[in-house]
C-alpha positions in Angstrom: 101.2 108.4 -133.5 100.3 108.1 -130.1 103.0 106.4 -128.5 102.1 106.9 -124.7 98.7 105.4 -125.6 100.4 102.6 -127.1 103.0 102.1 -124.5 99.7 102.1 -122.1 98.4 99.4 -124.6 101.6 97.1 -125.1 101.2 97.0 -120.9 97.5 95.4 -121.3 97.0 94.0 -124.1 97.5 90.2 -123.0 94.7 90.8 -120.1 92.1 92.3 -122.0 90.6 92.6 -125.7 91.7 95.7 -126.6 91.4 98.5 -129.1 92.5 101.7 -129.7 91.4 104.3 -131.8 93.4 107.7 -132.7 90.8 110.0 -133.1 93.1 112.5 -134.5 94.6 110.0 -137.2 92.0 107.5 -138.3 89.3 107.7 -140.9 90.9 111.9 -141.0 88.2 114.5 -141.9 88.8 118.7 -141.7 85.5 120.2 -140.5 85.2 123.5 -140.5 83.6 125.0 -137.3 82.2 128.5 -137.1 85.9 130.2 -136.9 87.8 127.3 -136.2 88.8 123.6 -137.8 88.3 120.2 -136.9 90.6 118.0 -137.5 90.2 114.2 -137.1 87.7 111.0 -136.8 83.6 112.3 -137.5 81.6 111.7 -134.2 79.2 109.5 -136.5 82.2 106.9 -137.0 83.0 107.1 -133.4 80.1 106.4 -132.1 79.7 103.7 -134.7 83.1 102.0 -133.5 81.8 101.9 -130.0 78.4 100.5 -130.9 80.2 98.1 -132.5 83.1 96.8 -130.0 80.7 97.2 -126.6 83.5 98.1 -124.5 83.6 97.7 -120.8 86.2 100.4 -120.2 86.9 103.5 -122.5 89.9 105.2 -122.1 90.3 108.6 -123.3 93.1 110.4 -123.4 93.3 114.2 -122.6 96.8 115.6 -123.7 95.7 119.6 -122.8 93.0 121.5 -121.5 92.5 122.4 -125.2 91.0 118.8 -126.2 88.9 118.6 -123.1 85.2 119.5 -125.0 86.2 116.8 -127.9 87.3 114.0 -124.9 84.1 115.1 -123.0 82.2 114.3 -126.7 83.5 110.6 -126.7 82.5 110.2 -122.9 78.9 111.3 -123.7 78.5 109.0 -126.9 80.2 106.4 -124.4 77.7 106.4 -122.0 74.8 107.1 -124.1 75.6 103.4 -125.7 76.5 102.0 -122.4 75.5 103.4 -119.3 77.5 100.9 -117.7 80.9 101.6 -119.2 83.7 103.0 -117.1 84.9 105.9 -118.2 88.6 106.9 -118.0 90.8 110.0 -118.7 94.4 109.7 -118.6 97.2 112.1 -120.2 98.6 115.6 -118.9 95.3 117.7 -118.6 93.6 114.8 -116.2 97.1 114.5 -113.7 96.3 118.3 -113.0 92.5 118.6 -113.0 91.1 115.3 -112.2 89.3 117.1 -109.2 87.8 119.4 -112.0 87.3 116.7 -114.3 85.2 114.6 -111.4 83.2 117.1 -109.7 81.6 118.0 -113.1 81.2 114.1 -114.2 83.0 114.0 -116.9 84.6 111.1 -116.5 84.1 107.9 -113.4 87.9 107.8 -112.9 91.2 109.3 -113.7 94.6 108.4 -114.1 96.6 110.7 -113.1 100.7 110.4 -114.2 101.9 107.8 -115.9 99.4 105.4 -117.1 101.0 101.9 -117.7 101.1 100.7 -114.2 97.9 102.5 -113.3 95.9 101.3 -115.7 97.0 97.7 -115.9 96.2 97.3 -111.8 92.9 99.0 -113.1 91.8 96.9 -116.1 93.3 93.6 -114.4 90.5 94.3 -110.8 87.7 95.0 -113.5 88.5 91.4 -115.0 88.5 89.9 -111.7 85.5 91.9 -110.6 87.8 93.0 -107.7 87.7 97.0 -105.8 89.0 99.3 -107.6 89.3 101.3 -104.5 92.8 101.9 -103.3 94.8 101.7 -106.6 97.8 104.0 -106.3 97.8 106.5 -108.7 93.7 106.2 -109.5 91.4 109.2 -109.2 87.6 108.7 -108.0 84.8 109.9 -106.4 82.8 107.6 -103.2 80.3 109.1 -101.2 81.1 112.6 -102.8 84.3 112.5 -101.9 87.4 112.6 -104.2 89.7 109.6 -103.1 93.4 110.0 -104.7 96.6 108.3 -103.7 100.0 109.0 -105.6 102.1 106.6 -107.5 105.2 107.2 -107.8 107.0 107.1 -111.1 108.9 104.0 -113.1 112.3 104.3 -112.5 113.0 101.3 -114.7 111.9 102.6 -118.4 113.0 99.5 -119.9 111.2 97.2 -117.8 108.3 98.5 -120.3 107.8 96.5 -123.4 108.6 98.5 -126.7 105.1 100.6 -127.3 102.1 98.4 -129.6 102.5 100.0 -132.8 100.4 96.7 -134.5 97.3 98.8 -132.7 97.3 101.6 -135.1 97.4 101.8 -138.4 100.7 103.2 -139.6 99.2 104.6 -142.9 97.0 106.5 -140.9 100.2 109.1 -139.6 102.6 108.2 -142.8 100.7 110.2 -145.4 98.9 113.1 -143.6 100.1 116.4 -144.2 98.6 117.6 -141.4 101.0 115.8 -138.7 104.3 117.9 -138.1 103.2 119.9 -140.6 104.3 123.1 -138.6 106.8 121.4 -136.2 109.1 119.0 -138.6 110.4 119.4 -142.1 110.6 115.3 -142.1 106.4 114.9 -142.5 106.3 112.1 -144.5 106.9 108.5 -143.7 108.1 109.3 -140.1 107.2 108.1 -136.3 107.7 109.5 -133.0 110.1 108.1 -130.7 110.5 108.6 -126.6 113.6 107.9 -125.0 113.3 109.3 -121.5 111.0 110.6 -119.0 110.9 113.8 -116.3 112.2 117.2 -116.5 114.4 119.2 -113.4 114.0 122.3 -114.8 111.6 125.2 -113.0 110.0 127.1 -116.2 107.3 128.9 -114.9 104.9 128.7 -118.3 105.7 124.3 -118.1 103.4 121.9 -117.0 105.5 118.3 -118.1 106.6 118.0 -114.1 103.3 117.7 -113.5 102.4 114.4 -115.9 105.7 113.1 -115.6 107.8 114.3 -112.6 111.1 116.3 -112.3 113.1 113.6 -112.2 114.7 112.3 -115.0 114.4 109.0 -116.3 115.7 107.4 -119.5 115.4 104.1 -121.5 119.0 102.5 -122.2 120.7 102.9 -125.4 120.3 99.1 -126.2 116.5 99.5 -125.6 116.2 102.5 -127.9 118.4 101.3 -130.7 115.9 97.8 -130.8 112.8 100.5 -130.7 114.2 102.3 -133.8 115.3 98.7 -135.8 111.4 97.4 -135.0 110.2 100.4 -136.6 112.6 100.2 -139.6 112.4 96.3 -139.9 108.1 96.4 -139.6 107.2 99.6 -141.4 110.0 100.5 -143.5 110.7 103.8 -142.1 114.0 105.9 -141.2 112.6 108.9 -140.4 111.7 109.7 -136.7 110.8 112.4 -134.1 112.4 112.4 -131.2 109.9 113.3 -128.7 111.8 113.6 -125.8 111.6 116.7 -123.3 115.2 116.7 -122.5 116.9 113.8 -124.9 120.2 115.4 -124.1 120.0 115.8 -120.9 122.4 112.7 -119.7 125.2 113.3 -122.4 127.2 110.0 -122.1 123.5 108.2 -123.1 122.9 110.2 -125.8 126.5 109.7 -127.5 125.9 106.3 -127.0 122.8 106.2 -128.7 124.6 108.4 -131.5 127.6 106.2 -131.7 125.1 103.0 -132.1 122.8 105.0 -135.0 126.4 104.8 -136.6 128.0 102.5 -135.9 125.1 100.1 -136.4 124.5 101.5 -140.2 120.7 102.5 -139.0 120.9 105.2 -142.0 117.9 107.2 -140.1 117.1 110.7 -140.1 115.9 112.3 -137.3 114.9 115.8 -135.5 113.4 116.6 -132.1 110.8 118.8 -132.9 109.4 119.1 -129.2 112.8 121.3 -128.2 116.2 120.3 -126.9 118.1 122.8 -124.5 120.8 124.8 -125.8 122.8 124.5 -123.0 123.4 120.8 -123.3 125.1 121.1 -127.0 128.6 121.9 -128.5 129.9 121.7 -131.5 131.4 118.5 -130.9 128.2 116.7 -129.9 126.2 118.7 -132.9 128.5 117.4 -135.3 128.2 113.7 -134.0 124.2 114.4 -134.3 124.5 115.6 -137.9 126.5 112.2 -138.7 124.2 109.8 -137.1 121.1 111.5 -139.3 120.3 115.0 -137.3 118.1 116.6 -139.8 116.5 119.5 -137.3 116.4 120.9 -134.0 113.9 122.8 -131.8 114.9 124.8 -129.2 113.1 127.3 -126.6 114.8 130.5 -126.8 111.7 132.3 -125.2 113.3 135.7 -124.5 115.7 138.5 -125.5 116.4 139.2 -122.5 118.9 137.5 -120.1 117.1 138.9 -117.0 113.7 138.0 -118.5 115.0 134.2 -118.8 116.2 134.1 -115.1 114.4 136.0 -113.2 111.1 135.9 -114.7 111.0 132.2 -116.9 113.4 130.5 -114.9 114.5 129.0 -118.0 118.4 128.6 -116.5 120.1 129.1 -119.7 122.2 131.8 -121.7 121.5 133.7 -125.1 125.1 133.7 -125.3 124.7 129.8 -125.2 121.8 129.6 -127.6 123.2 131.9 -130.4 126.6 129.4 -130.3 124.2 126.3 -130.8 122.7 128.8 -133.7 125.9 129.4 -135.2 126.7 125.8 -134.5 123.8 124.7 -136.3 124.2 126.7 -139.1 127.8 125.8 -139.9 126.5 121.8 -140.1 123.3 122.7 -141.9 121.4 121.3 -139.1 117.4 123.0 -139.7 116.5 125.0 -136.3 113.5 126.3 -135.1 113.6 128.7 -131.7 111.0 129.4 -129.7 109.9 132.8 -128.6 107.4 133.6 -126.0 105.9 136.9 -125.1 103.5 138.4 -122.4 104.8 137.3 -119.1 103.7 139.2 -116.1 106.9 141.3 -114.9 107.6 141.5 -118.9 108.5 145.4 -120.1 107.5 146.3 -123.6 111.4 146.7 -124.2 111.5 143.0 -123.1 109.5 142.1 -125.5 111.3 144.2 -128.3 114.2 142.9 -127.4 112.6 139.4 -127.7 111.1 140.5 -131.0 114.9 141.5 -132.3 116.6 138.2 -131.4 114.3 136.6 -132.8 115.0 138.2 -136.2 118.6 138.6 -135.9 119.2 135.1 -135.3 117.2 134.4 -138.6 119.1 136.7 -140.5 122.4 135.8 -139.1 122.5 132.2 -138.5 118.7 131.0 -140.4 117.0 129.9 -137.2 113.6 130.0 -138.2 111.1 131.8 -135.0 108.2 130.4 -133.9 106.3 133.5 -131.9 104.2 132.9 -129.3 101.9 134.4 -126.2 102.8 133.2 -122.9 99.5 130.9 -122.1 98.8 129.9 -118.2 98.1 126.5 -118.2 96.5 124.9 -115.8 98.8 124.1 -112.3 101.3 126.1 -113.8 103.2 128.4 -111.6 102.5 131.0 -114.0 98.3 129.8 -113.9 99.4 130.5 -109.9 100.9 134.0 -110.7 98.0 135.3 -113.3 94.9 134.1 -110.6 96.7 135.5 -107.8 97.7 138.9 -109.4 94.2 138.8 -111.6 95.6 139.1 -114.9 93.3 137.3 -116.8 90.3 139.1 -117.7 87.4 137.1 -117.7 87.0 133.3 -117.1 89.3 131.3 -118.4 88.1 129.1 -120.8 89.5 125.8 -122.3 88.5 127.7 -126.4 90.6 130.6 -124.6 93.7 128.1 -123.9 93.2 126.4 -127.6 93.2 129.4 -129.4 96.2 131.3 -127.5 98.6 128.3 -128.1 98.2 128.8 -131.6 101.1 130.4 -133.4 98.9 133.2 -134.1 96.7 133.1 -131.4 94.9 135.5 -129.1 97.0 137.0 -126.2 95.5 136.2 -123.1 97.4 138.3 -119.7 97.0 141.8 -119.3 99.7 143.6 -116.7 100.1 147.3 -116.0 103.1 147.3 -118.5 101.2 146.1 -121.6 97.5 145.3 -122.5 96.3 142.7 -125.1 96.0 145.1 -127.9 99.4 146.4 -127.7 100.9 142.7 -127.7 98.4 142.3 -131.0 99.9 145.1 -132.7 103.2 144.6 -131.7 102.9 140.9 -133.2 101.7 142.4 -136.4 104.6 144.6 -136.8 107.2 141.9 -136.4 104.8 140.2 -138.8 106.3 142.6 -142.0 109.7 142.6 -140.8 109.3 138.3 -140.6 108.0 138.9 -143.8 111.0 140.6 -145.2 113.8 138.5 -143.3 111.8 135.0 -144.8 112.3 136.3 -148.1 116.1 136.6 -147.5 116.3 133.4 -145.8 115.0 131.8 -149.1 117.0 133.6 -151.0 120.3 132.1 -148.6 118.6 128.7 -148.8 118.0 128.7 -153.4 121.9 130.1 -153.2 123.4 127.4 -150.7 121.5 124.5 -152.6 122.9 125.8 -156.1 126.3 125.4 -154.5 126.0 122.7 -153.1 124.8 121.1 -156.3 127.9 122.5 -158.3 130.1 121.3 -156.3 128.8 117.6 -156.3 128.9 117.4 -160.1 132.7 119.4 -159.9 132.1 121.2 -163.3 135.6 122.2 -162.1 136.8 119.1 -163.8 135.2 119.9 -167.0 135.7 123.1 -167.4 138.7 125.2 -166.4 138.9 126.6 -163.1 139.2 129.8 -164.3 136.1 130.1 -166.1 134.0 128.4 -162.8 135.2 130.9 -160.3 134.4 133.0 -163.4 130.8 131.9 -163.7 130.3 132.2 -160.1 131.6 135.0 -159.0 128.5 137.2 -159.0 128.1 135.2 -155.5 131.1 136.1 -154.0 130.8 137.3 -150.7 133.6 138.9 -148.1 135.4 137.0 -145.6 133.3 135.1 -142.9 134.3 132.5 -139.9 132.4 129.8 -139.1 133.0 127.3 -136.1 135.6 124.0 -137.6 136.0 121.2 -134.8 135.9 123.9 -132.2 137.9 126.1 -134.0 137.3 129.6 -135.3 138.1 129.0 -139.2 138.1 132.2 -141.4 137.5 131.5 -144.9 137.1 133.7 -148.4 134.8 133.0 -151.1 137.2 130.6 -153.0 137.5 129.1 -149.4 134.1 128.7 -149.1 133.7 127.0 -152.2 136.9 124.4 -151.4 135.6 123.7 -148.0 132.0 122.9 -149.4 133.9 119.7 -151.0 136.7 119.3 -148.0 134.3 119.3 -145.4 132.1 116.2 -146.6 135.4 114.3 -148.3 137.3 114.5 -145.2 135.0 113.9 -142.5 136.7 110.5 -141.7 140.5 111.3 -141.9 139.7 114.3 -139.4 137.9 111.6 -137.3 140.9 109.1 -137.3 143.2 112.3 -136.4 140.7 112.9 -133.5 141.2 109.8 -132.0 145.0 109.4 -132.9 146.6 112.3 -132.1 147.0 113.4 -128.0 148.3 116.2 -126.2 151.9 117.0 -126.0 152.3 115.5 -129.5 154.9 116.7 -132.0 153.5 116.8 -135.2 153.8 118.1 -139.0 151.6 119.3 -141.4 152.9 119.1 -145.2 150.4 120.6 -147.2 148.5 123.1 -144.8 146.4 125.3 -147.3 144.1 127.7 -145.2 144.4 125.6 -141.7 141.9 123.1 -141.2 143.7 120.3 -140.7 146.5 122.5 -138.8 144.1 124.0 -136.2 142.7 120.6 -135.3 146.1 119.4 -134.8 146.9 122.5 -132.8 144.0 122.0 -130.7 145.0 117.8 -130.1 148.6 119.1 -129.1 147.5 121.7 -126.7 150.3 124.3 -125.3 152.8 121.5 -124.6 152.8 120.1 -128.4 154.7 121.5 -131.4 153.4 121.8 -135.0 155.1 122.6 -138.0 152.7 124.0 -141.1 154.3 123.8 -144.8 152.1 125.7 -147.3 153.8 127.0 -150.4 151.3 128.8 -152.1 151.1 132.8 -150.6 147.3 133.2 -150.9 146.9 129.8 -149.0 149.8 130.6 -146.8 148.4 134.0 -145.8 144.8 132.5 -144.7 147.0 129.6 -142.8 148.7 132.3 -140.7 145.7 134.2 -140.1 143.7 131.0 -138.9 146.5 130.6 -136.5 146.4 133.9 -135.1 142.9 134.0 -134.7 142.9 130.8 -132.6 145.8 132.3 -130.7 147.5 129.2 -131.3 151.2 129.6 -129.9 152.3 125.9 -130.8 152.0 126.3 -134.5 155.2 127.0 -136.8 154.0 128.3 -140.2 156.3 127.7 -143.7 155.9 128.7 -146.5 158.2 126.3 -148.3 157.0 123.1 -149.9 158.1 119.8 -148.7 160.4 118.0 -151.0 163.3 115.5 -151.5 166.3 118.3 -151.4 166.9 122.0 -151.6 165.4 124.0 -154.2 163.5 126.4 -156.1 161.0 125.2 -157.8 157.8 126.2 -159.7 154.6 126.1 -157.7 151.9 125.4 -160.5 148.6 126.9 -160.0 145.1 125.6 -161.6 143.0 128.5 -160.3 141.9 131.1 -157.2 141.3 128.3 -154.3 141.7 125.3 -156.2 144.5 123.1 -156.4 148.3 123.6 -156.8 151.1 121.6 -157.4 154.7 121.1 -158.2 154.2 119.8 -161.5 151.9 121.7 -164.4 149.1 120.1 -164.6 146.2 120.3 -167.2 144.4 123.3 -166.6 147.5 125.2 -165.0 149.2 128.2 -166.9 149.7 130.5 -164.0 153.3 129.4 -161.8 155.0 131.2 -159.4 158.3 130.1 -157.8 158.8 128.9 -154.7 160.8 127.4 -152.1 161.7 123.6 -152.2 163.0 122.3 -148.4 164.2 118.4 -147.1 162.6 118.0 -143.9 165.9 116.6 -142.4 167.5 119.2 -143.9 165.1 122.0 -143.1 164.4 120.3 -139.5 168.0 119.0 -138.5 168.1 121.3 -135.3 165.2 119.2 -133.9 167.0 116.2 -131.9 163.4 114.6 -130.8 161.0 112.7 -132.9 157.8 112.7 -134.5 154.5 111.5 -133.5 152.4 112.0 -136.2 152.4 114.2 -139.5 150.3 114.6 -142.5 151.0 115.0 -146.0 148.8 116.5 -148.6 151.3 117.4 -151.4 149.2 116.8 -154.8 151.5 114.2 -156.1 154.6 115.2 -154.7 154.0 112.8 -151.6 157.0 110.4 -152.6 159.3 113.1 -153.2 158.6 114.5 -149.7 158.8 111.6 -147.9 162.3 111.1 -149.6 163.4 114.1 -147.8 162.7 113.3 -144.7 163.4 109.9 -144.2 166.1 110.5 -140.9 163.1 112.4 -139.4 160.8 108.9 -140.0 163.8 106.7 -139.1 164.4 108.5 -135.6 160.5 108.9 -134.4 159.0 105.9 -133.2 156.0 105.1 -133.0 155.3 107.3 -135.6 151.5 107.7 -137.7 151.5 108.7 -141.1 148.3 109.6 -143.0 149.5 110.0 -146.4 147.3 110.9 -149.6 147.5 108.0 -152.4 146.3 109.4 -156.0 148.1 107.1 -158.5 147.1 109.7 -161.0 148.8 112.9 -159.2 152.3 110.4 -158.4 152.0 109.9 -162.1 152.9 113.4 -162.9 156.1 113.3 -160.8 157.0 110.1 -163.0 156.6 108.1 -159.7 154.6 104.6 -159.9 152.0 104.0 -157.7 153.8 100.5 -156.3 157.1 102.5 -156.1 155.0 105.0 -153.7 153.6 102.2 -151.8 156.9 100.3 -151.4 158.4 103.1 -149.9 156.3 103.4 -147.1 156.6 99.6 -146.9 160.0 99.7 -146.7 160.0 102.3 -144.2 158.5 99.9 -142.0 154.6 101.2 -142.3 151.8 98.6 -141.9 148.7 100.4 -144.4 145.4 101.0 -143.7 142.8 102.6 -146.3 141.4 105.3 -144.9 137.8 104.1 -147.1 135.3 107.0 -147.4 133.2 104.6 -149.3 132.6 102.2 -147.0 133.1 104.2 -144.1 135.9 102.6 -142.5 139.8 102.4 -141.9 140.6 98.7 -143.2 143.7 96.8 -143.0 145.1 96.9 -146.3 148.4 95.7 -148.7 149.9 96.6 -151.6 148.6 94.1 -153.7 145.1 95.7 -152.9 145.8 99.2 -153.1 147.3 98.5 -157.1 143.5 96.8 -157.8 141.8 99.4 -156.2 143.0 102.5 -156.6 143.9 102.9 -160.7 145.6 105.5 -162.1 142.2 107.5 -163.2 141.1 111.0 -162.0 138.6 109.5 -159.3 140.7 106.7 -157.9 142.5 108.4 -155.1 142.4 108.0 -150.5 144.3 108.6 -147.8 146.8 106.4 -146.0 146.9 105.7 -142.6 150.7 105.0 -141.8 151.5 103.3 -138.7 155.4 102.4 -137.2 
């Protein structure tokens, strides 16, 4: 969908009868040409439409060199009709070349920029039969002269109204599989979306400065959240492409317009297929994208080779950088596509292996599917400059040269002393086969994650016994691995791997209330630690001047904990392996399988018990003379009995936060009721809040609710938010 045309269109609409026609969208034909396609409206049906309409003023838009014989079509048919009828290019391609573009009549004017304001002053003086000499911004020729002045670009994006979808026909972009077809996996039912304007950034192969400045611009969060509900109120979409060139650029915008995608229940998916830099992203701000619909990312890697990206590309960024976002991405399941250029003049052959080899590893290690590419000099680019100036590009350039080296497999177009266009031809065929080979894999990865991540969401677990699932599935076991956790290194096993494929999705809102509740210098517990993820979040809240105690009782658990901890270097963290209780004790520590669940009391499926230690908090922590701020308690079922144990420690911390897990079933096992549980806290003076996965929300609650909601069934169980 073209949504600077129909931003340029919302602008004039109500000063002219307008219409606009997508010649790559409507009434969609593939032609084949000789050795190429054609994709898009039949010149019969064009020049139908404008026998038809009789417009004064056709506006053509030229988005690259590449399109320039097809907008040079329309402008023949145009005047053939009409000799009278203004012609007009606009887009990227015109804002460089207009001189071009006039001196061989193409076109009577250009616009060269950004077109709303432009055009409007132009359109509105061709109503009122005024000059259209002098318009700011407006490209012509008088008297053989070419008469241009600058116009300098809106600063106020939301002074614009929201682009004039109503001019298209939706259905047109909604079900061809042609659009995004290479660039997004969300193809169908989707619309792009533009947030800001400009680009700072020097890359020598870019020519977006040149259309739309280096200054960055950017519509308000409020104006882009009412952009995305017209779309989903009017065409009943929630898919969308964010088209920006640098939609991350301003941080504390873009988390707003996050927070509102979620906070606002929009329910939308998105990607940004046109590339977002690497060096703007953490795991932290990832994670916030994945939760308000992130579905994919593009970004431009363009070279192996750090030296190659500043000396040469000017791309001011880090492959150290991009492979974190790549391991970032991967760990959140976030699709991304990198970029890969090769073929720029100073480039060595070992350059471009080098290029070749990240592009593969990163593939193989983190799924970050490659997009390959030559380096192409686009007009008023400083690498057009470099490659007329240093003759590197044999022949005349020709705008079929441009279209078909921008193509993924396209034809090289610089020659330098280090490489000619043959070798970069056979060297692209090479990394062809080894693609070939590394996509097979990457399948392979992608058939294996989905069938456990399908397992997991029915839980045969609870069918079947545990045993005979990690039975069943271990022909996929694989060694250790560490992935990136809420900015933490977290090293897991394979029946780790297989808990935190249910942990991660179940507790993403508990580890968000902890986020926000839990500050530096805290003191703070952990009953229930298992292999750390809770802990090393905490740990990380806390910083150096907080202190954390870990229980975990069971030794495999226990023995992943302290690892965790040492390989964050965490030095605040005090590890136990005890289990919290109401005195003591040994006691029998119940297991129900390898990385499952265990408990203090033998459960269904448990045979296997080992004995353990039993501890009272006040009894176990009696040397500590200061409070509590916070402490969390995981104990599958035996939550009353611990908090029984340490209720000096609650009675001495204040303000104190609990976040408690409530399974009436589990308490049932320790012969506790599930009112008796809650009256406890109660009477320890707690107000409650359901932590409501559900609903996606920590609500006020009471007893009275918590016995209706939560039975005493296998699914009824949430956490508690405790506060004193």
């Amino acid at each position: 969908m073209p949504v600077g045309l129909l931003s340029v269109g919302a602008k004039i609409k109500d000063i002219c009868t307008l219409m606009v026609s997508d010649c790559s969208a409507a009434d969609f034909q593939k032609k084949k040409e000789e050795d190429y396609f054609i994709y898009g409206t039949p010149v019969d049906k064009i020049e139908k439409m404008i026998k038809s309409f009789k417009p004064d003023i056709v506006g053509i838009s030229v988005l690259s060199a590449t399109q320039l014989a097809s907008a040079v079509s329309v402008s023949d048919i145009s005047r053939r009709i009409n000799p009278g009828t203004k012609i007009v290019f606009g887009g990227p391609d015109p804002s460089v070349r207009y001189e071009y573009l006039l001196d061989n009549n193409y076109c009577d004017f250009c616009v060269v920029g950004e077109g709303e304001e432009t055009f409007y002053e132009f359109v509105k003086r061709v109503n009122e039969k005024l000059s259209l000499e002098g318009i700011s911004g407006l490209a012509y020729r008088t008297n053989g002269k070419i008469n241009y002045s600058p116009r300098g670009f809106i600063n106020r994006l939301d002074d614009m109204p929201l682009p004039a979808y109503e001019l298209v026909n939706p259905g047109d972009y909604f079900n061809n599989r042609y659009f995004y077809n290479m660039r997004s996996s969300l193809k169908k039912d989707s619309m792009p979306v533009i947030t800001s304007r400009g680009c700072p950034y020097g890359c020598i192969f870019c020519s977006v400065h040149l259309h739309m400045g280096r200054k960055y611009r950017a519509h308000t969060p409020e104006y882009v959240i009412n952009n995305l509900k017209y779309c989903i109120n009017n065409f009943r979409i929630r898919r969308f492409h964010f088209e920006d060139d640098n939609i991350s650029l301003n941080r504390e915008r873009f988390e707003s317009i996050l927070d509102k995608i979620i906070g606002e229940g929009l329910k939308i998916e998105w990607d940004a297929p046109n590339g977002i830099r690497a060096d703007t992203l953490d795991f932290n701000l990832l994670k916030k994208m994945k939760a308000a619909g992130c579905k994919g990312l593009s970004i431009g890697i363009e070279s192996g080779n750090q030296d190659v990206l500043n000396r040469i590309i000017k791309k001011d960024t880090s492959i150290a950088a991009i492979t974190k976002v790549a391991e970032y991405c991967r760990e959140l399941r976030i699709k991304l596509l990198g970029f890969y250029i090769i073929g720029f003049p100073g480039e060595t052959k070992k350059n471009i292996e080098e290029t070749i080899n990240l592009a593969l590893s990163l593939l193989s290690r983190f799924d970050v599917n490659p997009a390959l590419l030559f380096a192409v000099p686009l007009y008023g680019t400083e690498l057009y400059d470099i490659c007329v100036k240093k003759g590197l590009i044999p022949g005349k350039l020709s705008e079929y040269d441009l279209s078909t080296a921008s193509q993924p497999y396209g034809n090289p177009m610089i020659t330098t002393e280090d490489f000619t266009e043959g070798y970069l031809k056979k060297t692209v065929f090479s990394y062809n086969l080894r693609l070939v080979i590394q996509l097979i894999k990457y399948h392979i990865r992608l058939l294996k994650h989905g069938f456990e991540e399908r397992f997991f969401k029915i839980r045969l677990d609870r069918i079947l016994s545990p045993r005979l699932v990690y039975a069943f599935l271990s022909p996929f076991k694989k060694p250790q691995t560490i992935i990136e956790f809420y900015g933490n290194k977290l090293l897991l096993n394979f029946n780790d791997r297989l808990y935190f494929n249910i942990f991660k999705d179940r507790e993403a809102l508990p580890l968000k209330l902890i986020m926000n509740e839990v500050t530096s210098g805290g003191r703070v517990i952990d009953i229930g630690a298992h292999i750390g993820c809770y802990t090393l979040l905490l740990a990380k809240l806390i910083g150096p001047e907080g202190r954390l105690y870990a229980f975990e009782p069971n030794p495999e658990s226990f023995d992943m904990l302290k690892k965790n901890i040492e390989l964050n270097s965490y030095k605040n963290v005090t590890a136990i392996q005890k289990a919290a209780f109401d005195r003591m004790a040994e006691a029998r520590l119940y297991l129900n399988g390898p990385g499952v669940t265990h408990s203090l009391r033998r459960g269904n499926n448990s045979r296997r018990h080992i004995t353990v230690d039993a501890v009272s908090l006040d009894e176990y922590l009696k040397d500590e003379t200061a409070g509590f701020d916070f402490i969390k308690i995981d104990a599958e079922g035996a939550e009353y009995n611990a908090l029984l144990g340490m209720k000096n420690i609650i009675i001495k911390s204040s303000p104190l936060k609990i976040m408690v897990k409530y399974a009436p079933l589990a308490l049932k096992k320790f012969n506790v009721l599930p009112e008796e549980f809650l009256r406890l806290l109660s009477g320890l003076g707690f107000a409650l809040y359901d932590i409501n996965e559900k609903t996606n929300s920590v609500e006020h609650t009471d007893i009275p609710k918590l016995l209706k909601g939560y039975k005493i069934k296998r699914s009824h169980y949430t956490n508690l938010f405790c506060v004193k």
